[in-house]
LOLOPA-425554 format. One record per residue (C-alpha): residue number from 1; residue in three letters; x, y, z. Coordinates in nm, 3 decimals. Example, Ala and Ser with C-alpha at 12.3 -4.5 7.8 and 13.67 -1.06 7.14 Angstrom:
BEGIN
[rec 1 'ALA' [1.230 -0.450 0.780]]
[rec 2 'SER' [1.367 -0.106 0.714]]
***
This chain:
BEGIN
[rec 1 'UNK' [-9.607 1.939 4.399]]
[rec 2 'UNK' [-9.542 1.561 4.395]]
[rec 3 'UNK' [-9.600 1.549 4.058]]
[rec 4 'UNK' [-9.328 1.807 3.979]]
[rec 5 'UNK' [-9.071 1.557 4.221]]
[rec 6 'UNK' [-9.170 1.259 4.034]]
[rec 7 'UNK' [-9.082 1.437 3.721]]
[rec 8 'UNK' [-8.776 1.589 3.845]]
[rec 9 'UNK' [-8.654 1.219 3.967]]
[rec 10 'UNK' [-8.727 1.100 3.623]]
[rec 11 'UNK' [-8.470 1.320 3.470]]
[rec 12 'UNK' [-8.246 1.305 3.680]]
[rec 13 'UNK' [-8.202 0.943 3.652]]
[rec 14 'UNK' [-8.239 0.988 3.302]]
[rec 15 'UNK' [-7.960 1.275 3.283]]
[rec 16 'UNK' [-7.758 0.934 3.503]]
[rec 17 'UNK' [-7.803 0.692 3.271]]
[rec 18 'UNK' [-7.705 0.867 2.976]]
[rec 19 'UNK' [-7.384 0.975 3.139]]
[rec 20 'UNK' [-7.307 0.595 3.214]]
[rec 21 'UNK' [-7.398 0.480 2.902]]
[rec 22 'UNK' [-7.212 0.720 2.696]]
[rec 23 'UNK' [-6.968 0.617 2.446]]
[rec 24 'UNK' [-6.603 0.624 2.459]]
[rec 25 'UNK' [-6.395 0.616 2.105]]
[rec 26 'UNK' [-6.170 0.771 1.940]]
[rec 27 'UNK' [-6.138 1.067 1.653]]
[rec 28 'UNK' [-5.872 0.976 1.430]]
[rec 29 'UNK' [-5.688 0.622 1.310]]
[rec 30 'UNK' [-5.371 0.544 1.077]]
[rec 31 'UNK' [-5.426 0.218 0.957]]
[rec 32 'UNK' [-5.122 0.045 0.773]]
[rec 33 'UNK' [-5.226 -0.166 0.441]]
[rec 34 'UNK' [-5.279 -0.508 0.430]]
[rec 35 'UNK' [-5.258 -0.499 0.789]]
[rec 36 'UNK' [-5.500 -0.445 1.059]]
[rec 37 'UNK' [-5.658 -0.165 1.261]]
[rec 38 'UNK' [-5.913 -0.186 1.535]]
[rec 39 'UNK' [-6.207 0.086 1.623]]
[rec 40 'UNK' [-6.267 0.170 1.987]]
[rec 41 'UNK' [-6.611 0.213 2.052]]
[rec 42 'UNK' [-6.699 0.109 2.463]]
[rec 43 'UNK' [-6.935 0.206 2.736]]
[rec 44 'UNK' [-7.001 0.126 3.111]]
[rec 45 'UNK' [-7.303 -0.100 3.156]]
[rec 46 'UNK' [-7.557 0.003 3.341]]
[rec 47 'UNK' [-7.828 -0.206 3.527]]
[rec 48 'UNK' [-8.186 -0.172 3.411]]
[rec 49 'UNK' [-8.066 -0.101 3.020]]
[rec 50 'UNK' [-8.034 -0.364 2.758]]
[rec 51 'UNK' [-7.838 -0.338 2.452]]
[rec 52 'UNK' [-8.104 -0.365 2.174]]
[rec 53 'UNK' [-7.877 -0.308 1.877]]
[rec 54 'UNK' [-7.515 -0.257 1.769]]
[rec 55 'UNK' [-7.418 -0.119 1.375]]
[rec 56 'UNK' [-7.085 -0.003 1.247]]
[rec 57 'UNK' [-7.171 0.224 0.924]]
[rec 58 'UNK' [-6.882 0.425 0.647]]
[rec 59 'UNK' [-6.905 0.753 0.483]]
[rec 60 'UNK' [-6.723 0.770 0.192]]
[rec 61 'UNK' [-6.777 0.976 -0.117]]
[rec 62 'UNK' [-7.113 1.179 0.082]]
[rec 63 'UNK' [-7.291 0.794 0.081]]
[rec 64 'UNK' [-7.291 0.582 0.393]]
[rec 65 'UNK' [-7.344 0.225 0.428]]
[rec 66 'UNK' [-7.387 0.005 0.705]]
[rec 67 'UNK' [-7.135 -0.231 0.758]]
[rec 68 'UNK' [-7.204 -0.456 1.035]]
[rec 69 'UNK' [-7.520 -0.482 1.253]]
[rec 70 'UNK' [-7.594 -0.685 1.574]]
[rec 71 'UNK' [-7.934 -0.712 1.705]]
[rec 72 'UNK' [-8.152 -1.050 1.871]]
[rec 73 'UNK' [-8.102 -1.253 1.522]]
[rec 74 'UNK' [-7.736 -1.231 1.559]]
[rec 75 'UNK' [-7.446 -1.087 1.357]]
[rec 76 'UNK' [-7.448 -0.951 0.996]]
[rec 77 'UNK' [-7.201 -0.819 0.765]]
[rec 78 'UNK' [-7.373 -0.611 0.500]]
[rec 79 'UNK' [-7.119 -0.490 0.300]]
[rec 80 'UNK' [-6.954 -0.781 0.058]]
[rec 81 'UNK' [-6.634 -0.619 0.087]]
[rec 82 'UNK' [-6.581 -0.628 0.455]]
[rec 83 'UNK' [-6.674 -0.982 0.480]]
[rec 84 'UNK' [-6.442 -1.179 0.653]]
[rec 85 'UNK' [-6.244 -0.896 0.696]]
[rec 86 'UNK' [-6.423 -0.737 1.019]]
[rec 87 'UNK' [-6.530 -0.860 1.361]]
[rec 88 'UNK' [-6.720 -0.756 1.696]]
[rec 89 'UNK' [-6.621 -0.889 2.076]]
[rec 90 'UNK' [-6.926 -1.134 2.149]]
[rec 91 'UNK' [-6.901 -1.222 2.498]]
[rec 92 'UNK' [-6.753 -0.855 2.649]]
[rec 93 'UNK' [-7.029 -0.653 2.790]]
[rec 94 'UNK' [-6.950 -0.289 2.679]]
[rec 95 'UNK' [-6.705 -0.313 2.414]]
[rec 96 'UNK' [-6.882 -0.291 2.091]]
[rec 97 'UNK' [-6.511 -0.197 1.892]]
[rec 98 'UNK' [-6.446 -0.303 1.530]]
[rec 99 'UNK' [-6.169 -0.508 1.400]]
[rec 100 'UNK' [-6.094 -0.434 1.063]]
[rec 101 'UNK' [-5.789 -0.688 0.898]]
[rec 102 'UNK' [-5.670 -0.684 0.529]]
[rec 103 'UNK' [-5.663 -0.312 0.501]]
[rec 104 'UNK' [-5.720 -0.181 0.188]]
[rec 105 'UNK' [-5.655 0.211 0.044]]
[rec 106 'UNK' [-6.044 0.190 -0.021]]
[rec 107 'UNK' [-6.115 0.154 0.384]]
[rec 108 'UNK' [-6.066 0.506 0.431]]
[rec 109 'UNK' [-6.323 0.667 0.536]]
[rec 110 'UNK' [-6.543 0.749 0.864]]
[rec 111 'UNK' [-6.688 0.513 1.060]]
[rec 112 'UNK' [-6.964 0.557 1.296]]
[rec 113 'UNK' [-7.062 0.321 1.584]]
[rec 114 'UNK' [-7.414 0.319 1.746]]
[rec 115 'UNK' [-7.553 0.186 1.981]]
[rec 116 'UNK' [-7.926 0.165 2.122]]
[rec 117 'UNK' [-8.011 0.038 2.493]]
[rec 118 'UNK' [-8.388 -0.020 2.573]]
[rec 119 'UNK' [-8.491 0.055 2.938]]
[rec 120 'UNK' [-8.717 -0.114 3.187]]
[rec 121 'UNK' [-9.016 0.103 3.061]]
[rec 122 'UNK' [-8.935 0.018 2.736]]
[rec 123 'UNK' [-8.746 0.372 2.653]]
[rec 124 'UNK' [-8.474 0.388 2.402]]
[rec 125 'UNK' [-8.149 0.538 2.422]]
[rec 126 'UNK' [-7.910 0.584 2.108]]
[rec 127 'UNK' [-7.567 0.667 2.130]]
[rec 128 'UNK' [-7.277 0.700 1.838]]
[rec 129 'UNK' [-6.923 0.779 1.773]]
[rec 130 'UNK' [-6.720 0.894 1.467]]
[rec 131 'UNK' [-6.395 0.779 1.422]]
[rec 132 'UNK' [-6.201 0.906 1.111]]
[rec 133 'UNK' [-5.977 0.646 0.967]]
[rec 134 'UNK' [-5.730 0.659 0.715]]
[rec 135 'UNK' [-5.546 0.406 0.551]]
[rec 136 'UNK' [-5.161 0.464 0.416]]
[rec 137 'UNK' [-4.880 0.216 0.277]]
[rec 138 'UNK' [-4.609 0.195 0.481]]
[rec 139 'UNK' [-4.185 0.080 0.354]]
[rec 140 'UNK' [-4.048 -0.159 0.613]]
[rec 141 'UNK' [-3.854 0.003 0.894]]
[rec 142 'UNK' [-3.508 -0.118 0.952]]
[rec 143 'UNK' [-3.464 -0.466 1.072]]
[rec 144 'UNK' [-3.364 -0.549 1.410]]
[rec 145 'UNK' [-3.193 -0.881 1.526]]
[rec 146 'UNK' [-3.354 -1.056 1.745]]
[rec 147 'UNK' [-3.132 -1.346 1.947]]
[rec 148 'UNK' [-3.312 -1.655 2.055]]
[rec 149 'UNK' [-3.357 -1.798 2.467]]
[rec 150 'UNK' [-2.967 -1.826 2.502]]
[rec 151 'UNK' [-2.841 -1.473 2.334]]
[rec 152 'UNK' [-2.552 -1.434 2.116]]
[rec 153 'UNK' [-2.312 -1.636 2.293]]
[rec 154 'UNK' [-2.386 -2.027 2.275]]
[rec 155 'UNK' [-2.253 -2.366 2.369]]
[rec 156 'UNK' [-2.134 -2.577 2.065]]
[rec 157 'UNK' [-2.410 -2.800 1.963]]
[rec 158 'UNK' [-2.701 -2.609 2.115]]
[rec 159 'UNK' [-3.031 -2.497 1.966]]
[rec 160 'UNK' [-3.018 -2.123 1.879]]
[rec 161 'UNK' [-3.143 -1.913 1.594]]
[rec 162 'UNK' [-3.161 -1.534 1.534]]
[rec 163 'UNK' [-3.504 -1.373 1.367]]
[rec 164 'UNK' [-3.523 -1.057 1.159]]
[rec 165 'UNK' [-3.791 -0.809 1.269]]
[rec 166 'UNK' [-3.956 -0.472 1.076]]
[rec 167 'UNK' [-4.252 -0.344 1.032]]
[rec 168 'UNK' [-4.442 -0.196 0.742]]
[rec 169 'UNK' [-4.740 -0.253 0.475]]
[rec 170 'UNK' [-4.680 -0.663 0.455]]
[rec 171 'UNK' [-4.604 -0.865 0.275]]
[rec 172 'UNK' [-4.264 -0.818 0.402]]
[rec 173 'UNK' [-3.948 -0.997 0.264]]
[rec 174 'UNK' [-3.673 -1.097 0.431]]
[rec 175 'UNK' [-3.266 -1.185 0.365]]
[rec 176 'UNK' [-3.060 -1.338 0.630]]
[rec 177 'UNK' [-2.631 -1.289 0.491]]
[rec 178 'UNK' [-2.362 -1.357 0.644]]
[rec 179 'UNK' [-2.082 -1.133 0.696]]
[rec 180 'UNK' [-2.151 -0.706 0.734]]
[rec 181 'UNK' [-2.344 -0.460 0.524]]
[rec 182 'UNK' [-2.132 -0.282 0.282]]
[rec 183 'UNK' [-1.905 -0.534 0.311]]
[rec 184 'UNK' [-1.849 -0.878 0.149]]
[rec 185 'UNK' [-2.134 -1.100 0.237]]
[rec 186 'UNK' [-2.262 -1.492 0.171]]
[rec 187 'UNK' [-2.612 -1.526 0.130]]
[rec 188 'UNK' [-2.791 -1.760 0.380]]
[rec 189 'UNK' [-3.202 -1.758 0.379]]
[rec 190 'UNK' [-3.484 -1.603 0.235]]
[rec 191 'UNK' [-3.700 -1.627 0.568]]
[rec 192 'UNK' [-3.755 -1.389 0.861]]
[rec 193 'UNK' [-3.612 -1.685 1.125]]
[rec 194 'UNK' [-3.196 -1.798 1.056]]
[rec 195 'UNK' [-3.212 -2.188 1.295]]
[rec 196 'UNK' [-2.938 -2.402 1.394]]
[rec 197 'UNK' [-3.025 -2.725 1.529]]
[rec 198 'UNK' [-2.698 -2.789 1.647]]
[rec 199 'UNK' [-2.436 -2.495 1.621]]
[rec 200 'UNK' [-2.085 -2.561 1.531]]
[rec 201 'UNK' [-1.797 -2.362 1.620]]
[rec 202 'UNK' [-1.771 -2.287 1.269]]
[rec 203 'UNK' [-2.105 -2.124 1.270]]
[rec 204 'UNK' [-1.950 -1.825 1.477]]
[rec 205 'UNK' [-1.940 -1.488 1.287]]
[rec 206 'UNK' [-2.138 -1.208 1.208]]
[rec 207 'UNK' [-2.467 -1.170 1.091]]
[rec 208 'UNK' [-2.756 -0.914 0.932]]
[rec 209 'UNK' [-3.056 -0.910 0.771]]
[rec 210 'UNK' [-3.248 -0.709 0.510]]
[rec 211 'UNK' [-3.640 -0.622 0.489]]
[rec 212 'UNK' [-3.794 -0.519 0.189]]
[rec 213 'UNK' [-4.170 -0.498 0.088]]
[rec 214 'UNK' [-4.362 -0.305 -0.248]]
[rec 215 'UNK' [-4.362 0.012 -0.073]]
[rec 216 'UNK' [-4.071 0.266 -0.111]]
[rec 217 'UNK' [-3.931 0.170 -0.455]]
[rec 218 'UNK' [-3.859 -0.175 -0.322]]
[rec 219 'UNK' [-3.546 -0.003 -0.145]]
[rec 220 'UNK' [-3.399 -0.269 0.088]]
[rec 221 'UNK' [-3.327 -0.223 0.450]]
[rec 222 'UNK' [-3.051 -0.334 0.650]]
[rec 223 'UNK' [-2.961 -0.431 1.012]]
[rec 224 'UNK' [-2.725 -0.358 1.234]]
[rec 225 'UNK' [-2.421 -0.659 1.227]]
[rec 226 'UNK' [-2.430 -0.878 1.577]]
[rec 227 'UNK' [-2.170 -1.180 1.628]]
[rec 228 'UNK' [-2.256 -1.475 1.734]]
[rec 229 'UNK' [-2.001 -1.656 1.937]]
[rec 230 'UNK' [-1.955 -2.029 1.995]]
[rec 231 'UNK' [-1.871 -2.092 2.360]]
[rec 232 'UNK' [-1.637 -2.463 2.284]]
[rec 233 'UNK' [-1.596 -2.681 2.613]]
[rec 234 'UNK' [-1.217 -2.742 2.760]]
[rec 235 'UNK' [-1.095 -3.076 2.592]]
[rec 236 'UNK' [-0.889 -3.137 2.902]]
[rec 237 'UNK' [-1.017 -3.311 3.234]]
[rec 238 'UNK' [-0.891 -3.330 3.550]]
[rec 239 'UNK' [-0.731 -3.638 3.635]]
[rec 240 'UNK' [-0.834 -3.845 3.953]]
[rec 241 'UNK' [-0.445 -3.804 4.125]]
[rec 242 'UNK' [-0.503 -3.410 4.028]]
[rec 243 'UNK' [-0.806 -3.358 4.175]]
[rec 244 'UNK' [-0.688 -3.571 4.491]]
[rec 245 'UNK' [-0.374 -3.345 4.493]]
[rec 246 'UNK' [-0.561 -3.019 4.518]]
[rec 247 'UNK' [-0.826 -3.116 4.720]]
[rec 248 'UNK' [-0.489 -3.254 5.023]]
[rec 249 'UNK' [-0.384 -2.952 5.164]]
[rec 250 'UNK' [-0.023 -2.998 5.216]]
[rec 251 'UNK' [0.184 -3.084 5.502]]
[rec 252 'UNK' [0.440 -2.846 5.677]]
[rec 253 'UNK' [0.820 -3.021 5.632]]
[rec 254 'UNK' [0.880 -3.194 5.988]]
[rec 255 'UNK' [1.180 -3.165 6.177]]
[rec 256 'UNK' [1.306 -3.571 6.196]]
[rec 257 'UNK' [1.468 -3.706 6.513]]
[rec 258 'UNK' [1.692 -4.015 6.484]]
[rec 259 'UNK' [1.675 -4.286 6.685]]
[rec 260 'UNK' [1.913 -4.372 6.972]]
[rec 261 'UNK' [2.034 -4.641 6.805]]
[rec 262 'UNK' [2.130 -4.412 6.465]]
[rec 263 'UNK' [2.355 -4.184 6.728]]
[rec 264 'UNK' [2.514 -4.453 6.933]]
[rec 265 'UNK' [2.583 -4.663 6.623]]
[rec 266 'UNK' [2.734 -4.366 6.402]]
[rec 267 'UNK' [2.733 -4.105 6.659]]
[rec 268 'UNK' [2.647 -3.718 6.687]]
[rec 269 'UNK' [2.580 -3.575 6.397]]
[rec 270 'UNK' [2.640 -3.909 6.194]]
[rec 271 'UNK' [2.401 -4.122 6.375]]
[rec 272 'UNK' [2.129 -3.765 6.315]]
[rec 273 'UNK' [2.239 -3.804 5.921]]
[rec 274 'UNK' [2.177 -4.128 5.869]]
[rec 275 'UNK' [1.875 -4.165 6.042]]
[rec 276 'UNK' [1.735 -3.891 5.798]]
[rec 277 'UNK' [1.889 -4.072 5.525]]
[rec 278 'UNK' [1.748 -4.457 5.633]]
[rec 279 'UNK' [1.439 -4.398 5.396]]
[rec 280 'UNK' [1.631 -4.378 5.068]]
[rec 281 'UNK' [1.360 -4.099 4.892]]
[rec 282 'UNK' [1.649 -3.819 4.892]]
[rec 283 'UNK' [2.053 -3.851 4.923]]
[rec 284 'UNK' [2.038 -3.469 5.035]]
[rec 285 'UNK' [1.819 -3.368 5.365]]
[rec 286 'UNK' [1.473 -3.483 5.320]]
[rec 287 'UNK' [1.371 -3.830 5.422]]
[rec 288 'UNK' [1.038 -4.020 5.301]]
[rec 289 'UNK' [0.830 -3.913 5.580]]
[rec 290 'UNK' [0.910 -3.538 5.451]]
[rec 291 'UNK' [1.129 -3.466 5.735]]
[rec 292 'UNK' [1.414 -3.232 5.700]]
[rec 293 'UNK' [1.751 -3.247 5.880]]
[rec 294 'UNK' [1.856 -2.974 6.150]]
[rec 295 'UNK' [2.039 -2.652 5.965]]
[rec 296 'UNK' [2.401 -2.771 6.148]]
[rec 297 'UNK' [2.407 -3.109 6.012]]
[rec 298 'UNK' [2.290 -2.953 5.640]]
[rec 299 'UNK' [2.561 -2.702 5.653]]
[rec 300 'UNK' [2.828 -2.900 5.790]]
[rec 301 'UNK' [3.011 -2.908 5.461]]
[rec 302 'UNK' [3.347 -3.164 5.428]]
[rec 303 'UNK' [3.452 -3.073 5.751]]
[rec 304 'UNK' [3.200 -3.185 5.944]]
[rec 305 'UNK' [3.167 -3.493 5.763]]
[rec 306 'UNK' [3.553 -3.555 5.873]]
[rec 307 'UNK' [3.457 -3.483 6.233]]
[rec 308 'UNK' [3.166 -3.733 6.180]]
[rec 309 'UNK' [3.368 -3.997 6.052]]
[rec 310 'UNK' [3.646 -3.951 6.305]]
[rec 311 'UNK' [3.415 -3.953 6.618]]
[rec 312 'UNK' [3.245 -4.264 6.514]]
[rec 313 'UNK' [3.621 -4.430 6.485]]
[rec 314 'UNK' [3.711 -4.340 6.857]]
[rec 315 'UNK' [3.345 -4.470 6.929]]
[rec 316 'UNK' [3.432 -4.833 6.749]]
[rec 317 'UNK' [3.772 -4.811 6.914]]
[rec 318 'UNK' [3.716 -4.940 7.259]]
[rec 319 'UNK' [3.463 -5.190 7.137]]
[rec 320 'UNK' [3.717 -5.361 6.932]]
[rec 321 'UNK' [3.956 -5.415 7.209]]
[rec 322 'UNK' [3.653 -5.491 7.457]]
[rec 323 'UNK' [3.615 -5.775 7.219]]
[rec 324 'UNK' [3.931 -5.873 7.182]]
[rec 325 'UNK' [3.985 -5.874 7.557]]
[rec 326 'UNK' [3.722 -6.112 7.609]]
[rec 327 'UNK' [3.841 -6.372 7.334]]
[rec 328 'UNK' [4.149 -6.412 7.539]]
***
């Protein structure tokens, strides 16, 4: 009977282990030419289970080759044609995926990862998975316009640039014009990147680019049109007396009051006009302090500048004969 448990523990952990080391991939992957494509091919580590060896193998034409092989004397590439061209994570436990780079129509074909773990007791376990992959050439998608850090709209002499982006089967050509498609255009660059070291307010217009690559009948496509704009700084500063007059809230007019001596001297309403007028800044109502005479002595019209004059007559009257009195 405890032989029969022991067993029965055995497989079970067995049955455990195989389930945590059991690969994860995928079935099926579209690789672009000349550009690259990577493999999934991962597991969970498990304690007490050693990867002894890692090999990435193609079927094509019903032969199969081995490709690439890791074991304890390190990494080989078998197959001339891959080398260079394909690569295995080295220090991430459990991912044992395949980069492939360059693609090439020949690449098609299915590729099979295995793996084999070595136990504590020395027992192997081998795992693989099949992964189909298929390798097209792809015509370059229509461009978009990408702006740089400060957008479309720019200060003059600022750093800006806008960069034409596609994809596609490289290599992958691009046209920078000025101007819009269909339209009249001026031909800028040949690269992907249009740069301005220091934009100029002539530099402001529209702009599109064109991708083209060897797939498609070398049929050229074009972007969308975006405008850049040149944001130009006002050429006219505030002056220091401007700024002081709008940051000096202003003052409410003031109502003046003449002296005593301005009405005894001219009297009533005289005396209050002249004492608005002593400053000199305004021959109407307003004196320099910013007062402004009472509505009666503004409205008074010829009249009551007769009455004015005539009362301060009778008032220079009796001092006349006061002083001629006293000369006697």
């Amino acid at each position: 009977m405890g032989e029969v448990v022991r067993i029965l523990v055995f497989v079970m952990a067995f049955i455990s282990c195989n389930a945590l080391l059991d690969l994860s991939g995928v079935h099926q992957v579209k690789g672009t030419w000349m550009g690259s494509t990577t493999l999934p091919c991962t597991y969970m580590p498990s304690e007490g289970f050693t990867q002894q060896m890692l090999s990435w193998s193609i079927e094509r034409d019903y032969s199969t080759s081995t490709i690439f092989r890791r074991d304890d004397s390190g990494d080989h590439i078998l197959l001339s044609q891959f080398r260079d061209r394909v690569s295995v994570p080295k220090h991430s436990p459990g991912d044992a995926s395949l980069l492939i780079e360059n693609l090439e129509i020949p690449d098609s074909g299915h590729y099979t990862c295995q793996v084999i773990w070595r136990s504590k007791n020395n027992s192997l376990i081998t795992k693989e998975v099949t992964t189909t992959v298929k390798v097209v050439k792809v015509a370059a998608t229509k461009p978009v316009v990408r702006a740089g850090e400060l957008g479309l709209t720019v200060p003059a002499g600022a750093r800006t640039s806008l960069t034409c982006v596609a994809s596609g089967s490289p290599p992958i050509s691009y046209r920078w014009f000025r101007g819009t498609p269909g339209g009249k255009a001026q031909l800028l660059s040949s690269q992907a990147e249009l740069a301005w070291d220091s934009v100029r307010p002539s530099d402001a217009g529209k702009y599109y680019c064109e991708a083209e690559n060897r797939v498609g009948a070398g049929a050229a496509q074009q972007s969308d049109a975006v405008e850049l704009t040149v944001r130009v700084p006002s050429q006219t500063a505030a002056q220091p007396w401007d700024r002081q007059a709008q940051q000096t809230p202003a003052q409410p007019p003031r109502r003046c009051t003449p002296s005593s001596a301005h009405r005894s001297a001219r009297g009533g309403n005289a005396g209050l006009r002249e004492g608005c007028r002593s400053g000199g800044a305004s021959r109407r109502h307003r004196s320099p302090a910013g007062c402004v005479a009472p509505a009666p002595l503004r409205a008074g019209g010829r009249a009551g500048r007769r009455r004015a004059r005539g009362a301060a007559g009778r008032a220079a009257a009796p001092a006349a004969e006061e002083e001629g009195g006293t000369s006697l």
